[in-house]
C-alpha positions as CSV (number, residue, x, y, z in Angstrom):
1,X,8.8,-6.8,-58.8
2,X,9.0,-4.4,-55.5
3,X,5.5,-5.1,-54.9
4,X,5.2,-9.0,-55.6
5,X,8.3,-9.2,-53.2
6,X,6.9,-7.1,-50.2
7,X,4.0,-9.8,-51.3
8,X,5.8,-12.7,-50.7
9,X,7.5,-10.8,-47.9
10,X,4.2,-10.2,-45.7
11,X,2.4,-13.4,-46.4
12,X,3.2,-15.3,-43.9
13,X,2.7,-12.8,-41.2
14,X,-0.4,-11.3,-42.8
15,X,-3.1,-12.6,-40.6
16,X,-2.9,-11.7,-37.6
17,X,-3.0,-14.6,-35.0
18,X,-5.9,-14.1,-32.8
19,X,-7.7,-16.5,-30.6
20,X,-6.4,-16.0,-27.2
21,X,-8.6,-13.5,-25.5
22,X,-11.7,-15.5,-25.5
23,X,-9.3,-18.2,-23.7
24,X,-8.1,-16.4,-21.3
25,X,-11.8,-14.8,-20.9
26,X,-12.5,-18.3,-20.2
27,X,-9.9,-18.7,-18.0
28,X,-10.9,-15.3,-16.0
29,X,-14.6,-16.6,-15.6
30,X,-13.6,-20.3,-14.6
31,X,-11.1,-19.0,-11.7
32,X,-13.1,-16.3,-10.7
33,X,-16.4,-19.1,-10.1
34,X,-14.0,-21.4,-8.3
35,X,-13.3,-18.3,-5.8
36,X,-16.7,-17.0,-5.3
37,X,-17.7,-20.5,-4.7
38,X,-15.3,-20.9,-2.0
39,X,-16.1,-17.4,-0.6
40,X,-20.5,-17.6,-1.1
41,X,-20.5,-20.9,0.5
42,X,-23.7,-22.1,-0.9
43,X,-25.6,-18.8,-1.2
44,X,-27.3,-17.6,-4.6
45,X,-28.9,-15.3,-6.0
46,X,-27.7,-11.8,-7.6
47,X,-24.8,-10.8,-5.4
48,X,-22.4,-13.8,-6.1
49,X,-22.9,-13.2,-9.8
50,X,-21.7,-9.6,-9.2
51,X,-19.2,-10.6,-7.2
52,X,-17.9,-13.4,-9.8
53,X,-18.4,-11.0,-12.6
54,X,-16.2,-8.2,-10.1
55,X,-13.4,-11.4,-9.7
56,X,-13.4,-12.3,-13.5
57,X,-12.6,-8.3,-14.6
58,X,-9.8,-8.2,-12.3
59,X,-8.1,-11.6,-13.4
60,X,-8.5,-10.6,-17.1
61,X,-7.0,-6.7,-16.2
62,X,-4.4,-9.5,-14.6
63,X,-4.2,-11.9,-17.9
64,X,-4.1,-8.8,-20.3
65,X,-7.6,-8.9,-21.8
66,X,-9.0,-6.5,-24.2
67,X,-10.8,-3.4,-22.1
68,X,-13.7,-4.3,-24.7
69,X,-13.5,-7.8,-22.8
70,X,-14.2,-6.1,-19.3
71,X,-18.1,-5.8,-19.8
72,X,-18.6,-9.0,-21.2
73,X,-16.8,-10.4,-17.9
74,X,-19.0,-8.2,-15.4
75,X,-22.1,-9.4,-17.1
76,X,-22.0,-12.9,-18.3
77,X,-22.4,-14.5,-14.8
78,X,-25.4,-12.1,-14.2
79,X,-26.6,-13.1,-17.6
80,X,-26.9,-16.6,-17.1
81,X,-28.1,-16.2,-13.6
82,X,-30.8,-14.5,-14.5
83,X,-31.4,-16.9,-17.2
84,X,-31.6,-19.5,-14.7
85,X,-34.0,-17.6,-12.3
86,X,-36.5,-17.4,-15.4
87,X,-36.6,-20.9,-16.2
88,X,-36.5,-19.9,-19.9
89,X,-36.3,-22.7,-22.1
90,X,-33.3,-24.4,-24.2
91,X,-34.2,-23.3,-27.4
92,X,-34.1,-19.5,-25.9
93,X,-30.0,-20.1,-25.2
94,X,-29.4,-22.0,-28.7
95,X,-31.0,-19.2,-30.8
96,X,-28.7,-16.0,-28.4
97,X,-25.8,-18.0,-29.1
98,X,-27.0,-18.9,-33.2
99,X,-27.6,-15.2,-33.6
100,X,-24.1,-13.5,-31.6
101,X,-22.1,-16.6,-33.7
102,X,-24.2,-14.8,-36.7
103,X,-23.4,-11.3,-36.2
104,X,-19.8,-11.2,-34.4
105,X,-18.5,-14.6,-36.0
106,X,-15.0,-14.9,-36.3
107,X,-14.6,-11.8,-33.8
108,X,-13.1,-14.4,-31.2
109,X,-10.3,-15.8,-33.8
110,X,-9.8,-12.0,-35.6
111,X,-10.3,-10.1,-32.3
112,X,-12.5,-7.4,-34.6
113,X,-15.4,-6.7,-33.4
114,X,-18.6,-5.1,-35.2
115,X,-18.5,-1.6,-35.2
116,X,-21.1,1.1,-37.0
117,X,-19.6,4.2,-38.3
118,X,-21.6,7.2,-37.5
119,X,-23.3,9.4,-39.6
120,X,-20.9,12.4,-38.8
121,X,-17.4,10.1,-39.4
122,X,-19.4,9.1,-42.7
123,X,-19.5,12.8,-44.0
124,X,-16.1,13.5,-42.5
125,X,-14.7,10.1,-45.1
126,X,-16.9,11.7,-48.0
127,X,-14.6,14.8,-47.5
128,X,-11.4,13.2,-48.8
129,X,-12.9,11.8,-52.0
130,X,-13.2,13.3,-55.5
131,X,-15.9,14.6,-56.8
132,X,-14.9,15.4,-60.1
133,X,-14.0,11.5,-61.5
134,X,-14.2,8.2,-60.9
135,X,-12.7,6.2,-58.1
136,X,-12.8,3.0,-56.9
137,X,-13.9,2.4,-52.9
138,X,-13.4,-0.3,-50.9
139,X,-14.6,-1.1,-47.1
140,X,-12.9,-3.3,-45.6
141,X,-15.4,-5.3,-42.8
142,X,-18.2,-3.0,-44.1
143,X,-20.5,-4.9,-41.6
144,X,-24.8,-3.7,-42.8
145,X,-22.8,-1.5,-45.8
146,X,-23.8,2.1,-43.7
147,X,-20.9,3.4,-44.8
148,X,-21.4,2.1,-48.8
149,X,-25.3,3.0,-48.4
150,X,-24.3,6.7,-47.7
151,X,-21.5,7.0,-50.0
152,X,-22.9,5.8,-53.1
153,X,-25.5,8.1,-53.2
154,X,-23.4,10.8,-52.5
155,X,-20.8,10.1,-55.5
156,X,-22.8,9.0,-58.9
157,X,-19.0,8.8,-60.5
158,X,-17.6,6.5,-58.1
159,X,-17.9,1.7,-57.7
160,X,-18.1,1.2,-54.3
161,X,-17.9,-2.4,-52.9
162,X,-17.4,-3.9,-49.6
163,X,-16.7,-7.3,-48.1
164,X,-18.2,-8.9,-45.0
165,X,-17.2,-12.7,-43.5
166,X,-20.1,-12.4,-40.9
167,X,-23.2,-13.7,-42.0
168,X,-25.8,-11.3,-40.2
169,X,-24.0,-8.1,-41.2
170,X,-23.7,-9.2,-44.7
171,X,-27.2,-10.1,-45.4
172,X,-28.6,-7.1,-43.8
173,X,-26.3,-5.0,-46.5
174,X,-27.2,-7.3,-49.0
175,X,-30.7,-6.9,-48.4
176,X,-30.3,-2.7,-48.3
177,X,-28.2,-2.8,-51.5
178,X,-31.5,-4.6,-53.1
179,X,-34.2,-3.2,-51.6
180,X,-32.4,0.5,-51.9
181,X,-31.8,-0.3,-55.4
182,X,-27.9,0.7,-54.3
183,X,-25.2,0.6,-56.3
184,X,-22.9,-0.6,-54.4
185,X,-21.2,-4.3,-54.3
186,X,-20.8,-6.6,-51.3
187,X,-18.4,-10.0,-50.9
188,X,-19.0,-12.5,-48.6
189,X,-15.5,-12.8,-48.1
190,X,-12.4,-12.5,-45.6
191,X,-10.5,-9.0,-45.7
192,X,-7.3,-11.2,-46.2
193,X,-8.2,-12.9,-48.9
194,X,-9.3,-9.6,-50.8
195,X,-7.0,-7.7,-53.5
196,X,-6.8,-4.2,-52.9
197,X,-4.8,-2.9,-56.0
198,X,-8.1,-2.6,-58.5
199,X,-9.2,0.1,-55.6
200,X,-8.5,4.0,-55.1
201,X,-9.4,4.1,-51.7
202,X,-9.5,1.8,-48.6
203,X,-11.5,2.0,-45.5
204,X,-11.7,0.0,-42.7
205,X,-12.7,0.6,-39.2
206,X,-11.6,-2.8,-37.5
207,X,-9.5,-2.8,-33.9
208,X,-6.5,-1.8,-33.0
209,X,-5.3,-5.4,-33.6
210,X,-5.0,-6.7,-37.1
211,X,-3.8,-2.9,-38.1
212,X,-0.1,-3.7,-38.2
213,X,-0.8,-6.8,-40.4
214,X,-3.1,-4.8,-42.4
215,X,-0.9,-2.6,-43.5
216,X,1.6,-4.3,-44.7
217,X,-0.8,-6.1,-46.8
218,X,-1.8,-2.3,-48.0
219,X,1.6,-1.6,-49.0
220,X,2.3,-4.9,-50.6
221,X,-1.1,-4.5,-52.4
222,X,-2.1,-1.0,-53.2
223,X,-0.9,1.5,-55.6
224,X,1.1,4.5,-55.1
225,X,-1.5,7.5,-55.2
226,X,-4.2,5.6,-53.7
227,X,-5.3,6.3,-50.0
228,X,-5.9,4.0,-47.1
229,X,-8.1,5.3,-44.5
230,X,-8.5,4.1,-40.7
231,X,-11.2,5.1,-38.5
232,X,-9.9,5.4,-34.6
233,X,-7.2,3.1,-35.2
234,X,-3.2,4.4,-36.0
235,X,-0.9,1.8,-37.7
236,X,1.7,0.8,-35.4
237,X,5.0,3.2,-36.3
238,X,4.0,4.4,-39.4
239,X,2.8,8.3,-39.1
240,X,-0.1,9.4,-41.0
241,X,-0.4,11.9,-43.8
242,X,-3.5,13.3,-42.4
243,X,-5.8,13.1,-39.2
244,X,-9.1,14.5,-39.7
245,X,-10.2,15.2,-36.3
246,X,-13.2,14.1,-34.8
247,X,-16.0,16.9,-34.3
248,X,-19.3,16.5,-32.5
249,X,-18.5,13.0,-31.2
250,X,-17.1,11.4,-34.3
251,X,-14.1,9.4,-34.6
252,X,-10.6,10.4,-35.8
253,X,-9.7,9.1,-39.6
254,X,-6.1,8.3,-39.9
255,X,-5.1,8.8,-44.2
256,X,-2.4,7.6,-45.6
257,X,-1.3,8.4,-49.1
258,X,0.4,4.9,-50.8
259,X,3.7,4.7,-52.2
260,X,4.3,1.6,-53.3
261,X,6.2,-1.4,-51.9
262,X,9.5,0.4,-52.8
């Protein structure tokens, strides 16, 4: 009863409403192209594309962007520039923009990005699970399935399954699973709509973002015993029971230990 109403309790706020960085990225670009218009007064080339890209950080410092928003700023005016000064052909913009929408997807609505976790924050994660039963893993956003790939090989006991909304990602780890003859499963699916009680342990390396919304969905959904791990990114308020440091460049793995809704 706890957990169905801490359920019904985050529901409505699970998701977390995304959408408005790429508006005001938008927004950044568009003033800052009025301004070096003005300023340029008819000259092109390379320099008022740096100098629009230089005008569109500092409006979306200004409008609160994402810092992972500040190189995509800088560069898309360069980008297009240069795309001009090629004369490359139509098809050349419809396939870059066919094959980002494949790989980052609903990045611009979720505001997660794709991210790849290393080889040495993989054997860091294999260090909190059993080796002496079965468990049940879970990546969250498990992008090409590195992580899954890795880890099933590692743990013969263990079901490990991911899920993936982004096409690209998903049918490259698809593809592994088969050709690698690995055991693990993958789900073309959105991390919302996925139940994590059936699962021991829960990874996810997303943004700093959805995390609060996240989990409350964990506590609502997982049972007491199990872990949830982040990589880089805390929750919100809520202390964890472990940090594993990083070492050698890795990223920090925030664990937390469920207890239930209640």
């Amino acid at each position: 009863m706890l957990r169905a109403a801490a359920l019904a309790e985050a529901a409505p706020e699970r998701r977390p409403s995304g959408g408005a960085p790429v508006w005001r990225a938008a927004t950044a670009q568009l003033l800052a192209m009025l301004v070096v218009a003005m300023a340029a007064q008819g000259h092109h080339g390379v320099w008022p594309s740096l100098a629009q890209g230089a005008v569109a950080v500092t409006i979306g410092w200004l409008l609160r962007l994402p810092a992972w928003w500040m190189p995509i700023n800088l560069l898309f005016p360069v980008a297009v520039s240069a795309g001009a000064a090629l004369a490359l052909p139509s098809w050349v913009f419809l396939a870059a923009f066919v094959a980002l929408a494949g790989i980052y997807w609903t990045s611009f609505r979720t505001q997660i990005p794709l991210f790849l976790t290393s080889s040495g924050t993989i054997d860091a994660l294999a260090g909190l699970l059993p080796t002496d039963r079965h468990f049940r893993f879970l990546d969250l956003g498990c992008g090409t399935g590195t992580v899954l790939t890795r880890l099933c090989h590692r743990f013969p006991m263990a079901s490990f399954s991911g899920v993936e909304v982004a096409p690209v990602p998903f049918a490259i780890g698809w593809l592994r699973a088969l050709m690698n003859r690995s055991r693990y499963r993958m789900s073309r699916q959105d991390l919302w709509q996925c139940d994590l009680a059936a699962h021991d342990i829960v990874y996810a390396f997303l943004s700093p973002v959805p995390m609060a919304a996240l989990w409350r969905k964990a506590v609502a959904e997982m049972r007491p015993g199990t872990l949830f791990v982040s990589n880089s990114f805390a929750v919100p308020g809520v202390a964890p029971d472990e940090i594993v440091e990083g070492a050698g460049g890795r990223r920090a793995l925030y664990v937390w230990r469920m207890r239930g809704a209640g």
